[in-house]
C-alpha positions in Angstrom: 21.9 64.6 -15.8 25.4 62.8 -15.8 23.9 60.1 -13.9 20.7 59.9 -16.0 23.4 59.1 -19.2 24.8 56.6 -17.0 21.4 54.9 -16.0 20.4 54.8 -20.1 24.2 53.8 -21.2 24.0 50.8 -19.2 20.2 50.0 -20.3 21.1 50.0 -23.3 24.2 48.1 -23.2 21.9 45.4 -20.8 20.3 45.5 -23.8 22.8 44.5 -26.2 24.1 42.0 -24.0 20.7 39.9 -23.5 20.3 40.3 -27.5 23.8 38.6 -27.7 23.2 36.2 -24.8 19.9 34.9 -27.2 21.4 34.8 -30.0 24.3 32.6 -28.4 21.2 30.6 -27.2 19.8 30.0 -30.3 23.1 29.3 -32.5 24.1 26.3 -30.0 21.7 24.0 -31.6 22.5 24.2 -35.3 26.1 24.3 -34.6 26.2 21.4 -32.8 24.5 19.3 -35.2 26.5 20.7 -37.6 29.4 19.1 -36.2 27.8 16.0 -35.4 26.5 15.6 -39.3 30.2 16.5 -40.6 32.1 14.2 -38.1 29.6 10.7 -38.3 31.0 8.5 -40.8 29.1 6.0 -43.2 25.3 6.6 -43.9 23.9 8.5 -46.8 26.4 11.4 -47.7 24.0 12.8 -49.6 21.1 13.3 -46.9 24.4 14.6 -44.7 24.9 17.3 -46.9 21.5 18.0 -46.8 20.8 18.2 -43.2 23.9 20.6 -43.1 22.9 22.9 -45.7 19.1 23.1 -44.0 21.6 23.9 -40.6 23.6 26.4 -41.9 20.5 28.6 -44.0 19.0 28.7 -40.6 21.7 30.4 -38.8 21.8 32.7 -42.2 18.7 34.0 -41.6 19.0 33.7 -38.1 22.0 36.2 -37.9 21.0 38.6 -40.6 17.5 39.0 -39.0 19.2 39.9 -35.7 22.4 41.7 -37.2 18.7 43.9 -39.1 17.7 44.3 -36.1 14.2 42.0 -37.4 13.9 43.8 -40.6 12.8 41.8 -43.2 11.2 39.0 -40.7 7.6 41.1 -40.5 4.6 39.3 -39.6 3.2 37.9 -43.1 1.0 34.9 -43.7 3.1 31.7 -42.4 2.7 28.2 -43.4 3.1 27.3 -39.2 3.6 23.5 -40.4 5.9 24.0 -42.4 8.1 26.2 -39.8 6.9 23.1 -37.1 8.4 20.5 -39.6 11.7 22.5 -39.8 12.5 23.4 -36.2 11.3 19.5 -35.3 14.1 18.4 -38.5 17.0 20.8 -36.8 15.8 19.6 -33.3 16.1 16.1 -34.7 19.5 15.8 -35.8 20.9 16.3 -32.2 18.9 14.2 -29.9 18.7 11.3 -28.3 15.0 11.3 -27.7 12.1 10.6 -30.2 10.2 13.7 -31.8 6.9 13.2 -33.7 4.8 15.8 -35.7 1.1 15.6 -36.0 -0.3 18.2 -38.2 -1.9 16.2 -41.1 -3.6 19.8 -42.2 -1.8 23.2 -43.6 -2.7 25.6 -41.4 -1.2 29.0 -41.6 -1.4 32.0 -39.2 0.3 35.4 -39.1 3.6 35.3 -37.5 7.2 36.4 -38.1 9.1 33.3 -39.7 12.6 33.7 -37.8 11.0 34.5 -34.8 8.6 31.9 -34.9 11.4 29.5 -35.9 13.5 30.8 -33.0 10.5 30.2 -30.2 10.2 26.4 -31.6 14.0 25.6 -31.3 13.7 27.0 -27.6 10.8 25.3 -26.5 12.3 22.4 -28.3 15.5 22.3 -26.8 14.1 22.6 -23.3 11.7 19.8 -24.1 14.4 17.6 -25.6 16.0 18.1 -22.6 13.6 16.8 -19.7 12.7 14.3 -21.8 16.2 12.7 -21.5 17.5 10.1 -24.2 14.9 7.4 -23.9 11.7 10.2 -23.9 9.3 11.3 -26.4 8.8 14.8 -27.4 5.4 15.2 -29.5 4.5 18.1 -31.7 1.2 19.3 -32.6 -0.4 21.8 -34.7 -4.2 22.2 -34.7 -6.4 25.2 -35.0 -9.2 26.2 -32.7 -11.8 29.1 -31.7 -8.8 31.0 -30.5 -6.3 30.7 -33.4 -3.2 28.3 -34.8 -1.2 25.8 -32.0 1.8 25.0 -32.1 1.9 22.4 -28.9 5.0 20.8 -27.8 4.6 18.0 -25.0 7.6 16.2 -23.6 7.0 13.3 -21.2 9.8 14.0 -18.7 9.4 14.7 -15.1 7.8 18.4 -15.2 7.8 21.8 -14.6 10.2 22.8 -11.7 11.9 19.3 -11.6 14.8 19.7 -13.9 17.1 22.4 -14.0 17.6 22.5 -18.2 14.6 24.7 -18.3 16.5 27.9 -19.3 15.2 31.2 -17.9 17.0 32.3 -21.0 15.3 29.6 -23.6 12.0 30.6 -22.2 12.4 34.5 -21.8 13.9 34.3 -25.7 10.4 32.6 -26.4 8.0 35.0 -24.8 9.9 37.5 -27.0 9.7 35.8 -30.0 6.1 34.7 -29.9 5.3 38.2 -29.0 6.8 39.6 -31.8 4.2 37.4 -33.5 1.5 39.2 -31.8 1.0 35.4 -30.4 0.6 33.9 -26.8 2.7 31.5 -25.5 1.4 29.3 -21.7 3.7 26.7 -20.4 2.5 23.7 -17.8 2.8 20.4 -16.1 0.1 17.9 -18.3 -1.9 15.5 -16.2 -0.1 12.4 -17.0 3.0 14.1 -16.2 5.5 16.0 -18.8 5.2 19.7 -19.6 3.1 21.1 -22.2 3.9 24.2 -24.1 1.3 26.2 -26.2 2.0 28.7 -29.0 -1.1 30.3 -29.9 -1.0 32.9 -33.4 -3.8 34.4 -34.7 -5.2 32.8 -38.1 -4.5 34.8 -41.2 -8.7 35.1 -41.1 -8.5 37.5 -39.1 -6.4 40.7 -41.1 -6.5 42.8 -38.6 -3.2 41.4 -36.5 -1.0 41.9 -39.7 -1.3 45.3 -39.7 
């Protein structure tokens, strides 16, 4: 029995850890362009301040979601460009790269906002991140037979060839998408670069909100 205690003590304390290890993951992002917006000087103050306040209301959300252990970030109807348009504005502000948005049409799905947000920033950062500073990372979102897509598509050199695809980014994202009852497939497009797919379920169809 003692070592049964043991064996669930140090679950659960795994546990804890990889929460904190994500969460770590998630606040790099934000933070650093938080820096970066407060130490750049000249250009529009104004839009500074802005792009710090959008910054620091993410990680607000972010940390009370995870300090309520998700409560309060329950799958509801989600406007899924407006969440795109946001995590591609945050991913923005730090990199070197170009990122475009095509989603001329509100589509909305079911999905849990923060965690949705969260599994954006990841596949973001990792994109951002093969694509190197003079690469392009393109967002999409459509809708299909199969439900709302968030697709991010990065033209760097592809799956397995660069070491900045985090276990840790990607593992946070399966978990996240989950969460939204969503699927998420990563792989190496034709013409080279890595696409990632986030598929959630259309609010047509009720029966995943409940």
């Amino acid at each position: 029995m003692a070592a049964q205690i043991q064996d669930y003590q140090r679950s659960v304390a795994g546990g804890e850890m990889d929460t904190v290890r994500a969460l770590l993951h998630d606040l790099r992002q934000p933070l650093a362009a938080i820096l970066l917006l407060s130490g750049t000087e000249g250009g529009d103050v104004g839009r500074k301040m802005d792009g710090i306040a959008g910054q620091a209301r993410w990680l607000a959300d972010l940390v009370e979601v995870v300090l309520g252990e998700a409560h309060g970030d329950e799958v509801v109807d989600t406007d899924v460009v407006q969440v795109a348009a946001s995590a591609v504005d945050r991913a923005q502000a730090t990199a070197a790269c170009v990122i475009t948005l095509d989603a001329d049409t509100p589509l909305r799905a079911w999905a849990r906002p923060v965690a949705l947000s969260r599994a954006l920033a990841c596949v973001l950062d990792n994109a951002v991140r093969a694509a190197g500073d003079d690469g392009h990372v393109a967002v999409a979102v459509h809708a299909d037979a199969a439900g709302v897509h968030v697709t991010v598509r990065d033209d760097g050199p592809g799956l397995g060839r660069i070491s900045s695809r985090t276990s840790l980014g990607l593992t946070t994202t399966r978990a996240m998408v989950a969460a939204c009852h969503g699927s998420f497939r990563i792989s190496t497009a034709e013409e080279g670069g890595v696409v990632a797919d986030i598929t959630l379920a259309g609010t047509a169809i009720r029966s995943v909100a409940s």
